[in-house]
Structure formats: C-alpha cells, structure tokens
N, CA, C and O atoms as CSV, one atom per row, in Angstrom:
chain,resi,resn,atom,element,x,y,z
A,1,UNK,N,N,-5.527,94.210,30.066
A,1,UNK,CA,C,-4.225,94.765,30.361
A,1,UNK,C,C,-3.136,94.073,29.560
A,1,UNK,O,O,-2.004,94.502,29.336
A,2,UNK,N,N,-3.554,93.189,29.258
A,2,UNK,CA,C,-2.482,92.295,28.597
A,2,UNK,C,C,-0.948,92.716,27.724
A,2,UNK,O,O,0.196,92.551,28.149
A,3,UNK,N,N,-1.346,93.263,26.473
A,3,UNK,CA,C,-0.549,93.898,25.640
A,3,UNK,C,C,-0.056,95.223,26.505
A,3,UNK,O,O,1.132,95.061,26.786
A,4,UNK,N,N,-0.604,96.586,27.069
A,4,UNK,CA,C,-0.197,97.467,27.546
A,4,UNK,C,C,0.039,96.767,28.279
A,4,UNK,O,O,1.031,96.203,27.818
A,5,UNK,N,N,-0.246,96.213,29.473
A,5,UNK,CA,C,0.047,95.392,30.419
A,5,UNK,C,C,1.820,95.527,30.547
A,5,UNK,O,O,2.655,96.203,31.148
A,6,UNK,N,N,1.737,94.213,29.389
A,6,UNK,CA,C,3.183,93.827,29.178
A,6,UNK,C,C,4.176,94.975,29.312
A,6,UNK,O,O,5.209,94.931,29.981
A,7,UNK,N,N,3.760,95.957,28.631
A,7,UNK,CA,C,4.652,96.885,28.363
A,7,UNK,C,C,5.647,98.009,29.042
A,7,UNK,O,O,6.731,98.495,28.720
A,8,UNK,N,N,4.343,98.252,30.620
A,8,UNK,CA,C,4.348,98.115,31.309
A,8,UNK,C,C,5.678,97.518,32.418
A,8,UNK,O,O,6.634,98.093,32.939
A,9,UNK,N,N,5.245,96.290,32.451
A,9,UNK,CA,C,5.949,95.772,33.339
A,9,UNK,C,C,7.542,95.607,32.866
A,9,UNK,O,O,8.555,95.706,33.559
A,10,UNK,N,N,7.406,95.322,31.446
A,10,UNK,CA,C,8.305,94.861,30.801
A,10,UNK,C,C,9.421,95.947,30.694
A,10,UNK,O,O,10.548,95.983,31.188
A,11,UNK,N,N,8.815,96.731,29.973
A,11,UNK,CA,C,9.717,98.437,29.595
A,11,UNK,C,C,9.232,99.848,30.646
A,11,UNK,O,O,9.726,100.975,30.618
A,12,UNK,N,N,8.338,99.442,31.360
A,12,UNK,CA,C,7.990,100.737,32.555
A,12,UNK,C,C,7.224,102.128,32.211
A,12,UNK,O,O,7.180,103.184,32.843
A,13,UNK,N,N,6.504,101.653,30.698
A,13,UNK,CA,C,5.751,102.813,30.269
A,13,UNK,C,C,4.658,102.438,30.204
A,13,UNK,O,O,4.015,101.497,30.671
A,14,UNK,N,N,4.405,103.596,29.314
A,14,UNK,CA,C,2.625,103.458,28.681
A,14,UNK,C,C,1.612,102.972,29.631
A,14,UNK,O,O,0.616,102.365,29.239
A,15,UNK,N,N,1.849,103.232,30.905
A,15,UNK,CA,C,0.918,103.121,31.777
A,15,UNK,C,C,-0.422,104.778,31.746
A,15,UNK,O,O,-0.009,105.935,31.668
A,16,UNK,N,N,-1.626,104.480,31.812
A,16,UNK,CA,C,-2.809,105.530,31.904
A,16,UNK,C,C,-2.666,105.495,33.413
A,16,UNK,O,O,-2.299,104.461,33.971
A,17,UNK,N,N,-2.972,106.702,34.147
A,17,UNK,CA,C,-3.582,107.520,35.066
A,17,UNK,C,C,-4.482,108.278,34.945
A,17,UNK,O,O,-5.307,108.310,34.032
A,18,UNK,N,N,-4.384,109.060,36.006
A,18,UNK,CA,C,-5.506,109.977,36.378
A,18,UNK,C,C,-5.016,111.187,36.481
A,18,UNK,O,O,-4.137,111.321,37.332
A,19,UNK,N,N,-5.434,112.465,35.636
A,19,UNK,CA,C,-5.378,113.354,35.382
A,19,UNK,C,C,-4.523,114.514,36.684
A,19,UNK,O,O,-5.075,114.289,37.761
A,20,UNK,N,N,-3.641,115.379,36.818
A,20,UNK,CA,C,-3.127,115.480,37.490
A,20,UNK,C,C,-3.893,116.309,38.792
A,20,UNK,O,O,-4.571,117.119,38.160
A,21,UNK,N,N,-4.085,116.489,39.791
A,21,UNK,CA,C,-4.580,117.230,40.784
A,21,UNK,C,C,-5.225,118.617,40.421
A,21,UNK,O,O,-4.538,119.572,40.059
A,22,UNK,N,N,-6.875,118.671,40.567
A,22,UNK,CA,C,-7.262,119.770,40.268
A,22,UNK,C,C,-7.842,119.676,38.868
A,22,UNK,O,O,-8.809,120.368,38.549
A,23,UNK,N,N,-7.336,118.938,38.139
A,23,UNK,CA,C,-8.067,118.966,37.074
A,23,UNK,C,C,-8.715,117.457,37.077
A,23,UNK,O,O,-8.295,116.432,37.616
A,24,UNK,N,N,-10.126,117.733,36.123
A,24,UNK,CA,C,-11.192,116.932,36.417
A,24,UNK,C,C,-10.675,114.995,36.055
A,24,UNK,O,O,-9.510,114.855,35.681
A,25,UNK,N,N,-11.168,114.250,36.129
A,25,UNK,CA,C,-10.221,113.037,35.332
A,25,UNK,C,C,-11.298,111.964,36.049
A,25,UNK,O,O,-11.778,112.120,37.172
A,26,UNK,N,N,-11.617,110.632,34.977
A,26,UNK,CA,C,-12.468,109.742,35.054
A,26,UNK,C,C,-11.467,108.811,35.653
A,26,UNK,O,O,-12.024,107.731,35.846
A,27,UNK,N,N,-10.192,108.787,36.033
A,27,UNK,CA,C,-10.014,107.773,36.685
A,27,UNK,C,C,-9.323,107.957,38.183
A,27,UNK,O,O,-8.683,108.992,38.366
A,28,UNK,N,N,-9.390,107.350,38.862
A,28,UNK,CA,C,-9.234,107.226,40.277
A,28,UNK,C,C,-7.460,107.834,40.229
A,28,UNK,O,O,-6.677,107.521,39.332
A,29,UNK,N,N,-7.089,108.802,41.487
A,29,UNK,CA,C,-5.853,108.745,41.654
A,29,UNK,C,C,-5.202,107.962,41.957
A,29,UNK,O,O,-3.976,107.878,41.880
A,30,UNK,N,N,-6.161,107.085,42.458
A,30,UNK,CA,C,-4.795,105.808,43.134
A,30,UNK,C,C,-4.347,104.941,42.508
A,30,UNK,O,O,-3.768,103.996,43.042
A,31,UNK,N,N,-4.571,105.102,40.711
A,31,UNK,CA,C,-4.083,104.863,39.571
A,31,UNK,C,C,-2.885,105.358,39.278
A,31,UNK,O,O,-2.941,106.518,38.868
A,32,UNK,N,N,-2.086,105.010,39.325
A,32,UNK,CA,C,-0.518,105.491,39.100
A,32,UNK,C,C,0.293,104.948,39.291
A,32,UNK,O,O,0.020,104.178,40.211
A,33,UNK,N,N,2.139,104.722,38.681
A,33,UNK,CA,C,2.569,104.092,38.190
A,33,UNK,C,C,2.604,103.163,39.321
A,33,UNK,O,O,2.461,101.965,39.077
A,34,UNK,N,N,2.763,103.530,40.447
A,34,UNK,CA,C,3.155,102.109,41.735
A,34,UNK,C,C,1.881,100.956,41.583
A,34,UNK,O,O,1.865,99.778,41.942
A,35,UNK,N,N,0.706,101.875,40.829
A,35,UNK,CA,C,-0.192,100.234,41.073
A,35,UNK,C,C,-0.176,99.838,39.617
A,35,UNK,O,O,-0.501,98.719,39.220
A,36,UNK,N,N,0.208,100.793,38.880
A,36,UNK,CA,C,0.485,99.646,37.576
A,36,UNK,C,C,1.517,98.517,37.913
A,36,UNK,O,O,1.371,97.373,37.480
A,37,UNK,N,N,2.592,98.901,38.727
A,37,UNK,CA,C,3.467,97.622,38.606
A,37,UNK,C,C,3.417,96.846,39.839
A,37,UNK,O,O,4.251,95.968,40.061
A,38,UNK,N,N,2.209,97.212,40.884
A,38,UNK,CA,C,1.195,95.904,41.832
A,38,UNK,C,C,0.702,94.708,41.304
A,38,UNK,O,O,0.480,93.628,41.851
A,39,UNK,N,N,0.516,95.224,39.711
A,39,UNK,CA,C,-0.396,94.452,38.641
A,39,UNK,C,C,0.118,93.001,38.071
A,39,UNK,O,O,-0.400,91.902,37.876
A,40,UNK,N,N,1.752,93.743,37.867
A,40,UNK,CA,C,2.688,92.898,37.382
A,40,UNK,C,C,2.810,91.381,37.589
A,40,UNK,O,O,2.770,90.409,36.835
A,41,UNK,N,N,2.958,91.547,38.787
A,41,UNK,CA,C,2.917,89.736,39.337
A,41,UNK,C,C,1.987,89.067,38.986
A,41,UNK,O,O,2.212,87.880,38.752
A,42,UNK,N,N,0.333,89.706,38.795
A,42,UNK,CA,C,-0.598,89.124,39.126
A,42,UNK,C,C,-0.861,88.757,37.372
A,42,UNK,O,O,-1.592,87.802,37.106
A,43,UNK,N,N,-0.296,89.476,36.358
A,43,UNK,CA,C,-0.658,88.989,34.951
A,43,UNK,C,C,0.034,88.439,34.498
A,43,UNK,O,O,-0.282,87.763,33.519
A,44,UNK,N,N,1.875,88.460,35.190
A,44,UNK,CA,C,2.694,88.116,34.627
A,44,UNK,C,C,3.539,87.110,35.723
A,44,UNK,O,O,4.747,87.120,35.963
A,45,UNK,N,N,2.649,86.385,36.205
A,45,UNK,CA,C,3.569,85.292,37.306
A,45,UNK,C,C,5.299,85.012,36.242
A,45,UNK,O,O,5.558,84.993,35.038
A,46,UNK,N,N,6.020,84.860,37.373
A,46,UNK,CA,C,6.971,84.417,37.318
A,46,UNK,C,C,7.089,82.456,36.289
A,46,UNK,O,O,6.201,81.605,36.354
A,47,UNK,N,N,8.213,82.333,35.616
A,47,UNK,CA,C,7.853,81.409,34.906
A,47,UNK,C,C,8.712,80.046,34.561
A,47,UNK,O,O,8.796,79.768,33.365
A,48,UNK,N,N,9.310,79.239,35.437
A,48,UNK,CA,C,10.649,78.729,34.816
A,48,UNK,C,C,12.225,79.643,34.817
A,48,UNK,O,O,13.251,79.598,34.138
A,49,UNK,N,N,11.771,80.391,35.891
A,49,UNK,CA,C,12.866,81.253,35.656
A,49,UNK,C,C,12.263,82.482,35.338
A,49,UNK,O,O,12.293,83.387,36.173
A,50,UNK,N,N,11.660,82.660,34.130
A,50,UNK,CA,C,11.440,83.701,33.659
A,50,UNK,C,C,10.464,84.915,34.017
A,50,UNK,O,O,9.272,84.703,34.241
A,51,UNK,N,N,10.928,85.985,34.055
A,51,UNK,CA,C,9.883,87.447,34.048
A,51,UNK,C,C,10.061,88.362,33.381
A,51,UNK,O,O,10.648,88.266,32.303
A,52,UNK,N,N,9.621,89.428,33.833
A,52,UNK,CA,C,8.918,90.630,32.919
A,52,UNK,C,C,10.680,91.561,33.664
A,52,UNK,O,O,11.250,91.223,34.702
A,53,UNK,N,N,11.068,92.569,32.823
A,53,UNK,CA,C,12.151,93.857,33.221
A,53,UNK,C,C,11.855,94.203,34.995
A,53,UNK,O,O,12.693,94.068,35.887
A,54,UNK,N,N,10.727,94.573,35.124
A,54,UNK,CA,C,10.702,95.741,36.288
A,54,UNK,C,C,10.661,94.525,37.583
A,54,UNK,O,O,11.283,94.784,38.614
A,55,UNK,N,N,10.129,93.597,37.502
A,55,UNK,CA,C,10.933,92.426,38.538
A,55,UNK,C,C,12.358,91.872,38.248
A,55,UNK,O,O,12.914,91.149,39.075
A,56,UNK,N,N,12.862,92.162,37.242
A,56,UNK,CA,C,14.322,92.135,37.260
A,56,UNK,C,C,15.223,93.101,37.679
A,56,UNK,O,O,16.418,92.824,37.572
A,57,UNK,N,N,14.794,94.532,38.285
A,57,UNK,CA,C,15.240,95.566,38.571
A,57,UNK,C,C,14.992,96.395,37.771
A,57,UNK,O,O,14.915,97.516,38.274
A,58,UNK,N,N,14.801,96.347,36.551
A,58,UNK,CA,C,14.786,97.383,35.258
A,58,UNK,C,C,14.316,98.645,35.752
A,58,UNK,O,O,13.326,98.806,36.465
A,59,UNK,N,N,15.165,99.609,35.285
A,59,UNK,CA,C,14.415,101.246,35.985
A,59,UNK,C,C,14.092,101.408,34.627
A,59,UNK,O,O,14.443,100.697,33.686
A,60,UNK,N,N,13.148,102.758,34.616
A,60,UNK,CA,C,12.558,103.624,33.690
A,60,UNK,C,C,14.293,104.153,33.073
A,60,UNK,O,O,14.524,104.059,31.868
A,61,UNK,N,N,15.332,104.659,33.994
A,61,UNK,CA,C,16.448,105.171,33.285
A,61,UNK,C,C,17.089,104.205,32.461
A,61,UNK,O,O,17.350,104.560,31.311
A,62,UNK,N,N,17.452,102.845,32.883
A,62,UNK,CA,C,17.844,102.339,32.305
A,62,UNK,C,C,17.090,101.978,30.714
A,62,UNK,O,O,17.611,101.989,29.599
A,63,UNK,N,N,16.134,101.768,30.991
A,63,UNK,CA,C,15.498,101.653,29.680
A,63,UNK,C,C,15.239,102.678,28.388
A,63,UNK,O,O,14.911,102.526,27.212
A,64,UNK,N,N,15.604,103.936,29.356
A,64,UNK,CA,C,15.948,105.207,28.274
A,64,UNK,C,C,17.501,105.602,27.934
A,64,UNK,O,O,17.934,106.458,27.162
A,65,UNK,N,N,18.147,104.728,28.736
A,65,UNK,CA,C,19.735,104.677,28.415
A,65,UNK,C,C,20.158,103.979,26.859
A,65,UNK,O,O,20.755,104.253,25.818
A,66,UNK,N,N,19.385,102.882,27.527
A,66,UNK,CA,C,19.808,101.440,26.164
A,66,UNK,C,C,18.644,102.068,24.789
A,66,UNK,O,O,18.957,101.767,23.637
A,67,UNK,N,N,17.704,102.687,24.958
A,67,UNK,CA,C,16.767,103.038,23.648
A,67,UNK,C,C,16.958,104.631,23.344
A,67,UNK,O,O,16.433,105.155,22.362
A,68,UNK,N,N,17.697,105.293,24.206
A,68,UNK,CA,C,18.310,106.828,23.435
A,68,UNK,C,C,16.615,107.331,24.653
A,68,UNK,O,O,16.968,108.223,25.425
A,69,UNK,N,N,15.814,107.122,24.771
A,69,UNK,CA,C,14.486,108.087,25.168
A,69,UNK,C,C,14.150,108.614,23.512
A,69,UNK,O,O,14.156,108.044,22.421
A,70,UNK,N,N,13.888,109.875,23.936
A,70,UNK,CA,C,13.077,110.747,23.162
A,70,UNK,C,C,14.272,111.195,22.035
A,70,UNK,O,O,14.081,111.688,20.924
A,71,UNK,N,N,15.776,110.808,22.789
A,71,UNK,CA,C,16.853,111.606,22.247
A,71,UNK,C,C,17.372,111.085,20.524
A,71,UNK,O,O,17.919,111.854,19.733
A,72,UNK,N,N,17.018,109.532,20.215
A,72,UNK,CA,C,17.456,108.868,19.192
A,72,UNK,C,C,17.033,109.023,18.045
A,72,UNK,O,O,16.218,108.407,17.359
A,73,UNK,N,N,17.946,110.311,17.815
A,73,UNK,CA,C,17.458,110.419,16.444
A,73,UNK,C,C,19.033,110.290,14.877
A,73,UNK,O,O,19.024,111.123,13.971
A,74,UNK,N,N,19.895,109.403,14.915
A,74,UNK,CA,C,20.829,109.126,14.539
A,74,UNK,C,C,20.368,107.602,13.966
A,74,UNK,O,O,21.069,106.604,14.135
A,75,UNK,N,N,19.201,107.594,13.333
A,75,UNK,CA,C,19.302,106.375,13.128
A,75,UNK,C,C,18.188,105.994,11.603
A,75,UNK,O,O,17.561,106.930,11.105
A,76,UNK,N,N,18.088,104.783,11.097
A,76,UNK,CA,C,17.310,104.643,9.926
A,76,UNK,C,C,16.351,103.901,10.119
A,76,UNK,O,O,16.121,103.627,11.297
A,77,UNK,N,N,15.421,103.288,9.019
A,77,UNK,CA,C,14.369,102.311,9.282
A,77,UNK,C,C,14.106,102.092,10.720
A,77,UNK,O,O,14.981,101.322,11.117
A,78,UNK,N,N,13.557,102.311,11.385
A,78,UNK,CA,C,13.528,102.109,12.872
A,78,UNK,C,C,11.522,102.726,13.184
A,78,UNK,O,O,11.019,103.731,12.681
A,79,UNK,N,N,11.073,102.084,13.786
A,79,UNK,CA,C,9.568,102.285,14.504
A,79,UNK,C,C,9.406,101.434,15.149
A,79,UNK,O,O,9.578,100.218,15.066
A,80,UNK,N,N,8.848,102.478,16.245
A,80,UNK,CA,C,8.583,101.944,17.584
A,80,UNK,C,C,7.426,101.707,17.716
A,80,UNK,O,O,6.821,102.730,17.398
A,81,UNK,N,N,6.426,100.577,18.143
A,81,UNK,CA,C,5.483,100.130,17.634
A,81,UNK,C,C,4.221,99.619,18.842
A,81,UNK,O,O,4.514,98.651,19.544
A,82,UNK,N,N,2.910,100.258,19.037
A,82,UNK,CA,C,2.842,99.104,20.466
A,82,UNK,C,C,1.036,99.264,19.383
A,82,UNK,O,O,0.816,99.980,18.406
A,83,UNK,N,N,0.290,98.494,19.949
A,83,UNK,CA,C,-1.138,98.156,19.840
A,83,UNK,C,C,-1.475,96.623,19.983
A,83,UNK,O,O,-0.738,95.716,20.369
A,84,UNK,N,N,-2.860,96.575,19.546
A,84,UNK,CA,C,-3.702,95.483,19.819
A,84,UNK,C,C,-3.751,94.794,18.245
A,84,UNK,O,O,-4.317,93.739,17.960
A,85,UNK,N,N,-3.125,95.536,17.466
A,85,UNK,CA,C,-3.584,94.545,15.785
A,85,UNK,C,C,-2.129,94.374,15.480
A,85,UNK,O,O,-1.235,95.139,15.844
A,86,UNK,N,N,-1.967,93.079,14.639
A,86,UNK,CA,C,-0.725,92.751,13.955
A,86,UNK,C,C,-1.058,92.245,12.636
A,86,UNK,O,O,-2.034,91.571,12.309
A,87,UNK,N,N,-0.274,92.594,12.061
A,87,UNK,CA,C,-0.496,91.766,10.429
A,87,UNK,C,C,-0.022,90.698,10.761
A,87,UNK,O,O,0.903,90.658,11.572
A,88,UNK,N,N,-0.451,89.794,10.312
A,88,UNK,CA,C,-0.061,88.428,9.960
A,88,UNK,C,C,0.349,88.002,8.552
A,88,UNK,O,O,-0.477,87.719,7.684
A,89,UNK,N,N,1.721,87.971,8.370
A,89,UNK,CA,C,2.857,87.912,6.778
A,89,UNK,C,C,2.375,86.703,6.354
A,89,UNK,O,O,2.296,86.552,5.135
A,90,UNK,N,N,1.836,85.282,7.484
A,90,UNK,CA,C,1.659,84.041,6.030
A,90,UNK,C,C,0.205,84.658,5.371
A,90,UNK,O,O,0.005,84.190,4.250
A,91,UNK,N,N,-0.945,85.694,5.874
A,91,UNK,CA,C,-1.838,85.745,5.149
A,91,UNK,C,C,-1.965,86.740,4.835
A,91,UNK,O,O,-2.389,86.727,3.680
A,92,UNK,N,N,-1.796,88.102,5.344
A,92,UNK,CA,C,-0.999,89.153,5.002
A,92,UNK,C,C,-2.482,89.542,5.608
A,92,UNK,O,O,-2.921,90.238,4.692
A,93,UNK,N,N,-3.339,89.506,6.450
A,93,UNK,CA,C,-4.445,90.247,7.104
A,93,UNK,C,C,-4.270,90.824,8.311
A,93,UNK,O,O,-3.168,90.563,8.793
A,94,UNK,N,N,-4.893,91.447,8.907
A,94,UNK,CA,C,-5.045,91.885,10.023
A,94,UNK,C,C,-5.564,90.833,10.958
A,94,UNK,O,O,-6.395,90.027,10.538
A,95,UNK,N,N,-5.037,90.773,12.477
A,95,UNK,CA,C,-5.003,89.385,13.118
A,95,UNK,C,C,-5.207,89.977,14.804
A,95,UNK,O,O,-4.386,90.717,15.346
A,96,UNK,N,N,-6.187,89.587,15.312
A,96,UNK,CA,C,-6.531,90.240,16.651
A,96,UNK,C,C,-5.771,89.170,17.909
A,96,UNK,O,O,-5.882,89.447,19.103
C-alpha cells in the first residue's frame, strides 16, 4: 500500500474498490473509500507532529479546489505523476 497508500491518505484518491453493485468484481465491497482511510493510521502513524492531509481534515474538495480537478487546463510544463519506478538523476536509471 505504501506509495498508493500515501496517496491516498495524503491527497484522498487513487484508492481501488469493488466494482459497483450488480456487476461482477474480484474485490470485496467492503472495500471502499471509508476503509481505505481506516488504513491510514495504521501505515502512516502520526510523527513528531507530523501526518498525512486526510487526518488533518483535508477533504477530497479541497484538494480539487487548490489543484483545479479535472478543470486545469491554463497551464504549461505540468504532469501529474504517481507509480512505483523513479529515475534516479545521479545515475540516470530506473530505481525501485
């Protein structure tokens, strides 16, 4: 969960479920967003102070307020970016 995880808790998306009612789906309904962010505490203890957005109050609106949503399109060089690989610039490889 880690990386989605974060993302998750942090920004209130990119959480997977289970397919909507009626149609067939490999994962359990009781997968959905309230137990993605059950999860939160348990990967992302609290730290010196510090946590993740959605224990700070962070709503899903707010976070589509401050990043435009789907709507931001007034803008340049800009990608929005999530996965499990990063380049690494001092060696310039791919880095897990």
């Amino acid at each position: 969960m880690a990386l989605s995880g974060y993302c998750v808790c942090q920004f209130l998306t990119l959480f997977s479920s289970a397919a909507p009612s009626g149609v067939p789906t490999l994962v359990s309904r009781t997968v959905n967003a309230e137990y993605w962010q059950r999860q939160c505490p348990l990967f992302f203890p609290e730290v010196n102070g510090h946590t993740y957005g959605s224990a700070k109050g962070k709503t899903a609106a707010q976070v589509n307020s401050w990043t435009k949503g789907w709507d931001l399109t007034n803008t340049t060089r800009l990608i929005w970016t999530n996965g499990y690989v990063s380049i690494s610039s001092s060696r310039n490889r791919f880095v897990h």
